[in-house]
C-alpha positions in Angstrom: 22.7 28.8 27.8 19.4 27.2 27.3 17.6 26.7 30.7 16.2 23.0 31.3 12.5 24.8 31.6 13.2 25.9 27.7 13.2 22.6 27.0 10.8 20.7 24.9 9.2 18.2 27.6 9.4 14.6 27.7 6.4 14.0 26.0 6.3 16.6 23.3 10.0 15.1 22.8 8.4 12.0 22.3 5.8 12.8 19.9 8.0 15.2 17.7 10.6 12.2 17.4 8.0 9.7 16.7 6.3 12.3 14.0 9.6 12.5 12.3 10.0 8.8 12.3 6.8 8.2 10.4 7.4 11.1 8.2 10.6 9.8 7.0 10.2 6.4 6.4 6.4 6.9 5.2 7.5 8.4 1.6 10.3 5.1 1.3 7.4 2.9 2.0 5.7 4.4 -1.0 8.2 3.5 -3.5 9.0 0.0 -2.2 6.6 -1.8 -4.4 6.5 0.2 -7.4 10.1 0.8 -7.9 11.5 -2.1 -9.8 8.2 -2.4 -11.5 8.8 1.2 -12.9 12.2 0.9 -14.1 10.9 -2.1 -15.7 7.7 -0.4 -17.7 10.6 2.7 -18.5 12.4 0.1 -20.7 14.9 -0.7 -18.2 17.0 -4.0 -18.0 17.7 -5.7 -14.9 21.2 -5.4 -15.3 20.6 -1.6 -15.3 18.4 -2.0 -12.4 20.5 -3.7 -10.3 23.3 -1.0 -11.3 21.0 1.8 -10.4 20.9 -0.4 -6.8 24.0 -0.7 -6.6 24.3 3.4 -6.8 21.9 3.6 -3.7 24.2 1.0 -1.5 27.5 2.3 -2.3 26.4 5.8 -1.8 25.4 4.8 1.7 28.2 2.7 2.3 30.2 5.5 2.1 28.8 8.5 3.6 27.4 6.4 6.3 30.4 7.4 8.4 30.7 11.2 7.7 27.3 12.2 7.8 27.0 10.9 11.8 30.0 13.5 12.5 28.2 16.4 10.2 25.0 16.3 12.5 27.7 16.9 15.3 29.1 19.9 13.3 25.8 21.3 11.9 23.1 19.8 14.1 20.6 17.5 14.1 17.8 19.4 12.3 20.0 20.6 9.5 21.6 17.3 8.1 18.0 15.5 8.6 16.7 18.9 6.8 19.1 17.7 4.1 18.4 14.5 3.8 14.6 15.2 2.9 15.6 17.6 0.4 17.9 14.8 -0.9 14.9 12.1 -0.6 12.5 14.7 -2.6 14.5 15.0 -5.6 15.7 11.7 -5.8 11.9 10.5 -5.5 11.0 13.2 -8.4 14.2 12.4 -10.2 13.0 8.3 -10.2 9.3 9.2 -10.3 10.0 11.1 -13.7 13.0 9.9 -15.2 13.0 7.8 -18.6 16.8 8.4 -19.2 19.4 5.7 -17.6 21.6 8.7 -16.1 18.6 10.4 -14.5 17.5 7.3 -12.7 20.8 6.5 -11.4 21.3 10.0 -10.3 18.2 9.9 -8.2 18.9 6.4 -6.6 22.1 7.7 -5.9 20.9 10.8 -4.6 18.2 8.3 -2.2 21.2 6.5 -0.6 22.8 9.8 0.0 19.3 10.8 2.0 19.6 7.4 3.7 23.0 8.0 5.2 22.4 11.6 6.4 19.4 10.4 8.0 21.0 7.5 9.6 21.2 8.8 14.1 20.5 12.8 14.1 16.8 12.2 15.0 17.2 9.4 17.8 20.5 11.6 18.5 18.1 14.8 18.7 15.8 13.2 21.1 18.2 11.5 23.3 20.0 15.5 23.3 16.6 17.0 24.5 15.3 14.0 26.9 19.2 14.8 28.5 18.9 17.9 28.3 15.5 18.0 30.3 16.5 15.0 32.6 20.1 14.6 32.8 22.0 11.7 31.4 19.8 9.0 33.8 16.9 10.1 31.7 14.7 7.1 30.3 15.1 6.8 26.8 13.6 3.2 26.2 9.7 4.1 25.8 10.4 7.0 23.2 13.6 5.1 21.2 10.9 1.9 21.3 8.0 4.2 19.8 10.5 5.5 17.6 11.1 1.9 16.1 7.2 0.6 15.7 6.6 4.1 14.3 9.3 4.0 11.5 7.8 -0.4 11.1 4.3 1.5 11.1 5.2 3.7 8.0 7.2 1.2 6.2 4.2 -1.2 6.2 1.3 1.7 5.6 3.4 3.0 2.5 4.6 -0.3 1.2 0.4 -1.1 1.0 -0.9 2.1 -0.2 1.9 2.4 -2.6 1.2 -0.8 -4.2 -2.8 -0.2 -4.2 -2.4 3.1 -6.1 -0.9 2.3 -9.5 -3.6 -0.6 -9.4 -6.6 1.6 -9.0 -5.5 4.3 -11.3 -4.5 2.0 -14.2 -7.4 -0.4 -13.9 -9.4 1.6 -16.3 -9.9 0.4 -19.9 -7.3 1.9 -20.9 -4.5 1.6 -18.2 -2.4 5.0 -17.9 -4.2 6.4 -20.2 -5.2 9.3 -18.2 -2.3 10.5 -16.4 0.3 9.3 -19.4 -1.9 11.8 -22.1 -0.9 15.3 -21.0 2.8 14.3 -19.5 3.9 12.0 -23.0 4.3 9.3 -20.6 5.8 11.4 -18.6 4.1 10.0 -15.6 3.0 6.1 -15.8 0.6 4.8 -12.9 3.5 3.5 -11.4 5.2 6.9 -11.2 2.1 8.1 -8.8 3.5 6.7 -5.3 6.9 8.1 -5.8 5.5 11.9 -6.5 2.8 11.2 -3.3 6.2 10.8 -1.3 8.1 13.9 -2.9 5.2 15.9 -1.6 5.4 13.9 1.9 9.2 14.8 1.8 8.5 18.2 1.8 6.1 18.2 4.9 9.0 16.4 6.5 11.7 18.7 5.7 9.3 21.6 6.9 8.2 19.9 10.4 12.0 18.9 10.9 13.0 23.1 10.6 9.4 24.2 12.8 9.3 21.5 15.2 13.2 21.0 16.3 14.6 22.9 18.9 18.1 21.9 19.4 19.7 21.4 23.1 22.9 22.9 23.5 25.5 19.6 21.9 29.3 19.7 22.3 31.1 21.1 19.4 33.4 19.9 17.2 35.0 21.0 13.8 34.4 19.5 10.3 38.0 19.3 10.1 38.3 17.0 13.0 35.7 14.9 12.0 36.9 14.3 8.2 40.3 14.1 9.5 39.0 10.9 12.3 36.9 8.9 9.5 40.1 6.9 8.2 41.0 6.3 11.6 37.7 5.0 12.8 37.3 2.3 9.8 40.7 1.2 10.0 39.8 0.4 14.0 36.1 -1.3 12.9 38.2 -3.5 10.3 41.2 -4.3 13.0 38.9 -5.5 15.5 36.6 -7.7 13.2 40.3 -9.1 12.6 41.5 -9.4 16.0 37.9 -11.3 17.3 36.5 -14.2 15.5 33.1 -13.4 17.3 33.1 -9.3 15.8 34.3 -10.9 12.5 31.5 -13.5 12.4 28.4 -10.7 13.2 30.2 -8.4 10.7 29.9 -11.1 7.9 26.5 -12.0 9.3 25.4 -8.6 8.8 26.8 -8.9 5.2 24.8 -11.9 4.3 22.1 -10.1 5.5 22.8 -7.2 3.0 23.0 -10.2 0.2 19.5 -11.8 0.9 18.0 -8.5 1.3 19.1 -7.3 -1.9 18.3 -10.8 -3.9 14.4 -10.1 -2.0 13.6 -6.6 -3.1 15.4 -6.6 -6.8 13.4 -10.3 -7.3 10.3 -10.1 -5.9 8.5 -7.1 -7.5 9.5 -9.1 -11.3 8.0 -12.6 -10.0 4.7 -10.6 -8.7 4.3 -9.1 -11.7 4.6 -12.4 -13.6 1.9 -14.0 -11.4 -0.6 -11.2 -12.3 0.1 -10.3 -15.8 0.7 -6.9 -15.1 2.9 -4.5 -12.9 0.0 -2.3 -11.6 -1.8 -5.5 -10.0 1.9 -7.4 -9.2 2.7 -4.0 -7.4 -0.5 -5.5 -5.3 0.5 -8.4 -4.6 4.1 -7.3 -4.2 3.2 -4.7 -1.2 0.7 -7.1 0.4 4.2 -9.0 0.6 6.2 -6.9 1.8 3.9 -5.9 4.4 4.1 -9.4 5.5 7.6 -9.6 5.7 7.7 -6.3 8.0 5.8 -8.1 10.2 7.5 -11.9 10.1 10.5 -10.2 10.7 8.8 -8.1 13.8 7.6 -11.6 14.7 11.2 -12.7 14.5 13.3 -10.3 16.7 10.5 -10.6 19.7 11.1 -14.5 19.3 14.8 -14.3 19.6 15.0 -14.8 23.5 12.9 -17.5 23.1 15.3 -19.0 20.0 18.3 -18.7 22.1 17.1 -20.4 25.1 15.2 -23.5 23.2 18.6 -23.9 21.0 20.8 -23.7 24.0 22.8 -20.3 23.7 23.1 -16.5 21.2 25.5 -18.1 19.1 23.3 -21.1 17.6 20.4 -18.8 17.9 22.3 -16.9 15.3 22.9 -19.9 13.6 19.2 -21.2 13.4 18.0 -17.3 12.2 20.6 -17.4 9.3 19.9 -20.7 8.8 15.7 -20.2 8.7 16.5 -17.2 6.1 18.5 -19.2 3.7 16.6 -21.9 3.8 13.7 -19.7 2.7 15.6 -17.7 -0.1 16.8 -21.5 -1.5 12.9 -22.6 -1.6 12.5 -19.2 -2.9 15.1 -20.6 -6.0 13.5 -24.2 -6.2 10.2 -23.1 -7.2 11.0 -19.7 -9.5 10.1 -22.0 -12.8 7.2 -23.8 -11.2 3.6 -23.4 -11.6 0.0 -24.5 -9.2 -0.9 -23.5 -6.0 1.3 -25.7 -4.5 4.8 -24.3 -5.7 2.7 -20.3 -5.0 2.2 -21.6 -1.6 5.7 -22.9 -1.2 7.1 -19.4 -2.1 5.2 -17.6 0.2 6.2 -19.9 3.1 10.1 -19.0 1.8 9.3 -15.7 1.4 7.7 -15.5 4.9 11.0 -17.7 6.3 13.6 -15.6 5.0 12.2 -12.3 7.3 11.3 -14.3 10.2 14.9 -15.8 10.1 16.6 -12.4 9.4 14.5 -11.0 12.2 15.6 -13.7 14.7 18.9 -13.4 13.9 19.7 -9.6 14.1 18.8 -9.4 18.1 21.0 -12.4 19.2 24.0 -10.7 16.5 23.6 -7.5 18.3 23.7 -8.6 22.1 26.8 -10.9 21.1 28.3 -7.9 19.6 27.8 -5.6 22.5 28.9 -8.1 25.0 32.3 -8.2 22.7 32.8 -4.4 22.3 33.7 -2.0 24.6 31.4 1.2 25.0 34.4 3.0 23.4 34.6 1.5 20.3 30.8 0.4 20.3 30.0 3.1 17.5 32.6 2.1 15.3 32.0 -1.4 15.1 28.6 -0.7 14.1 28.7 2.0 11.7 31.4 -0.9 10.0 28.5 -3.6 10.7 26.5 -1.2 8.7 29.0 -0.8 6.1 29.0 -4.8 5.8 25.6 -5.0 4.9 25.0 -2.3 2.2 28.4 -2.9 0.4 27.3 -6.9 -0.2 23.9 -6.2 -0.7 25.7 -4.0 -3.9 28.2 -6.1 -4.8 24.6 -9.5 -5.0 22.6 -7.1 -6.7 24.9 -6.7 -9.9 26.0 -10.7 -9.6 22.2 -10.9 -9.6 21.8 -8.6 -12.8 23.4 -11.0 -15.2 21.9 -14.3 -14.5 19.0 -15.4 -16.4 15.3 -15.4 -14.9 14.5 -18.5 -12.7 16.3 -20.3 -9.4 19.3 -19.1 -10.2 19.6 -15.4 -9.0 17.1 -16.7 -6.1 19.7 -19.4 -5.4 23.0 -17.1 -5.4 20.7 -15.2 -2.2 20.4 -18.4 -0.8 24.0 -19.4 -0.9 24.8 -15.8 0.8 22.7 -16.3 3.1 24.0 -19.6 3.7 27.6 -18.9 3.7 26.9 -16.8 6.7 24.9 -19.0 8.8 28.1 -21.9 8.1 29.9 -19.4 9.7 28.5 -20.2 13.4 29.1 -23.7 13.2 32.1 -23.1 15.2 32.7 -21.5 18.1 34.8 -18.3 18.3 38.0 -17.3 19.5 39.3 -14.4 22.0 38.0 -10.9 23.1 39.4 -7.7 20.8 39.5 -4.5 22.8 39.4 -1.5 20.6 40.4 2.4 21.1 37.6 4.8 21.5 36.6 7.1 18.2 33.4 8.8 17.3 30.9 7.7 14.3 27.3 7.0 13.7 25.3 4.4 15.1 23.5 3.2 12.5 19.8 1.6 12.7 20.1 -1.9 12.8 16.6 -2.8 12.1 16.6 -5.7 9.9 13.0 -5.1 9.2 13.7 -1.9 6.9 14.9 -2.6 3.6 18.3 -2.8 2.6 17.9 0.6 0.9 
């Protein structure tokens, strides 16, 4: 039995969780901006882009309940092992690929990184902090460094890997150099994608060196495949039993919807502004950057939102509310031109994170009230579900419709639908049984993906 003075202490804990944070979400960061912007200079249409989307999500969606009882099973350090692995050759797979069926392998290969990684590292330093301090141990200062360090990453690669395609094809002869030897092989674009393989596999080799795992309770894989039906059936009951649950599960949904109508929309309408994908992969990552931080802004303004409007529930209501009314100005000036439409969009584009941030707090801390600490897990691994299965099912609503407000709009009207929703005040309390699953991060500030 492993000795509490074998035990990583509570600041190397600290550290090694926060290095893993930044590790992780640093290579995602990098492929932000160029992403869309790639599949568009391979050829690709945005149908097929919003399919390969689509892939990611509904991957997600549904391992994002068995992978949180694997790290049970396996441990911590292996399944977040295996979801770097996974994020490495889905970023070399995407990075590389000019064939349809190689890029939706890859971005179907990144949502199955995203659900394996989604709890064993926060779940590996709550174990050790325990494990050092008992169960009273303080785990706010390190789950809180945690958070800014995965915002940190997000925001650092979202910049650099928008900068990097425009400084290596702003030569005469844009991607020229690296295109020659590989038969276009690798594009300019391609470049931040391969930067984050080779991040990946830094990751994958701190996460095996610089883990030690606690002694965890044990379970078998059997019992865990064999609870998973169980544990959704209870997460969709209760959000059927409680108007409130069912309201912050189809908040989280529209969520999923804006998020997805943001990051498959943006990256094209950048471009367009520039003339070129290098420079709109710029402009697109200076964006982004900026919506990390509205919705950053957001979510340390919700107190504040609730008590100016007078309670959670129409704080909830004004957040949704801010974000669609940013994605619908987002639509009303797609097909105009001057500074004063650019400036217009930017303001949207600004409004729909700050809203989305504000929002997800005051949905949380109405949902927690609701939800026993027994069935806590499982209403949010289904809140998770929510949200990735309607961000897949805008996206390829979204692939269709012609360029201008109208995909922009259909976001909007999500977004809307779910704000309408707390116009009314909900009904009794649901009381659910206790099961085990994931807790998924509910940052709103990451990307859908």
């Amino acid at each position: 039995m492993t000795q509490a003075s074998d035990v990583l202490d509570l600041r190397a804990a600290r550290r090694r969780y926060v290095t893993v944070c930044a590790l992780f979400w640093f290579p995602l960061g990098l492929s932000l901006a160029p992403l869309v912007l790639l599949f568009t200079e391979r050829g690709v249409s945005m149908v097929a882009i919003t399919g390969f989307f689509a892939a990611h999500s509904l991957t997600a969606a549904a391992l994002e309940l068995p992978t949180g009882g694997l790290s049970d099973v396996l441990g911590r350090r292996a399944v977040l092992a295996a979801a770097g692995l996974l994020d490495l050759a889905a970023l070399v797979l995407v990075g590389l690929g000019t064939t349809a069926w190689v890029l939706g392998l890859g971005m179907g290969l990144m949502g199955a990184g995203r659900a394996l990684s989604s709890g064993p590292a926060e779940a590996w330093y709550v174990d050790t902090v325990q494990a050092r301090q008992g169960p009273e141990a303080d785990l706010h200062t390190g789950l809180a460094r945690g958070s800014a360090a995965t915002s940190a990453a997000l925001a650092a690669g979202t910049l650099l890997g928008g900068a990097l395609p425009w400084l290596l094809g702003s030569g005469p002869d844009p991607g020229a150099r690296l295109s020659a030897s590989t038969s276009g092989l690798v594009l300019p674009l391609s470049v931040p994608l391969l930067l984050g393989a080779a991040v990946e596999t830094a990751f994958v080799l701190y996460v095996l060196t610089a883990l030690p795992e606690p002694p965890r309770p044990s379970a078998t894989l059997g019992a865990v495949l064999r609870g998973i039906p169980a544990t959704i059936v209870d997460g969709v009951r209760v959000g059927g039993r409680d108007a409130l649950v069912r309201r912050v599960l189809l908040g989280a949904g529209a969520a999923g919807g804006a998020l997805a109508a943001m990051e498959l929309l943006t990256p094209g309408r950048a471009a367009s502004l520039t003339g070129a994908a290098e420079s709109g992969a710029v402009l697109f990552s200076a964006l982004a950057c900026a919506g990390f931080v509205c919705s950053a802004v957001g979510s340390h303004l919700a107190p504040l939102t609730a008590r100016l409007t007078g309670g959670t529930e129409r704080a909830v209501l004004v957040g949704l509310g801010t974000g669609a009314s940013g994605l619908l100005l987002l639509g009303a000036t797609a097909a105009a031109h001057g500074t004063a439409p650019l400036v217009l969009a930017v303001l949207g584009y600004c409004l729909v994170y700050l809203g989305l941030g504000a929002a997800g707090p005051s949905e949380n801390a109405l949902l927690h009230r609701r939800v026993p600490s027994s069935g806590r897990a499982t209403v949010l691994s289904v809140q998770s579900l929510a949200l990735q299965l309607t961000a897949a099912l805008t996206g390829l609503a979204i692939g269709p419709l012609p360029p201008g407000p109208a995909p922009w709009l259909l976001g909007g009207a999500v977004l809307l639908a779910g704000a309408l929703l707390w116009t009314r005040r909900p009904g009794r309390t649901a009381v659910i049984t206790a099961r085990t699953a994931p807790v998924p991060d509910q940052s709103r500030s990451e990307p859908f993906r």
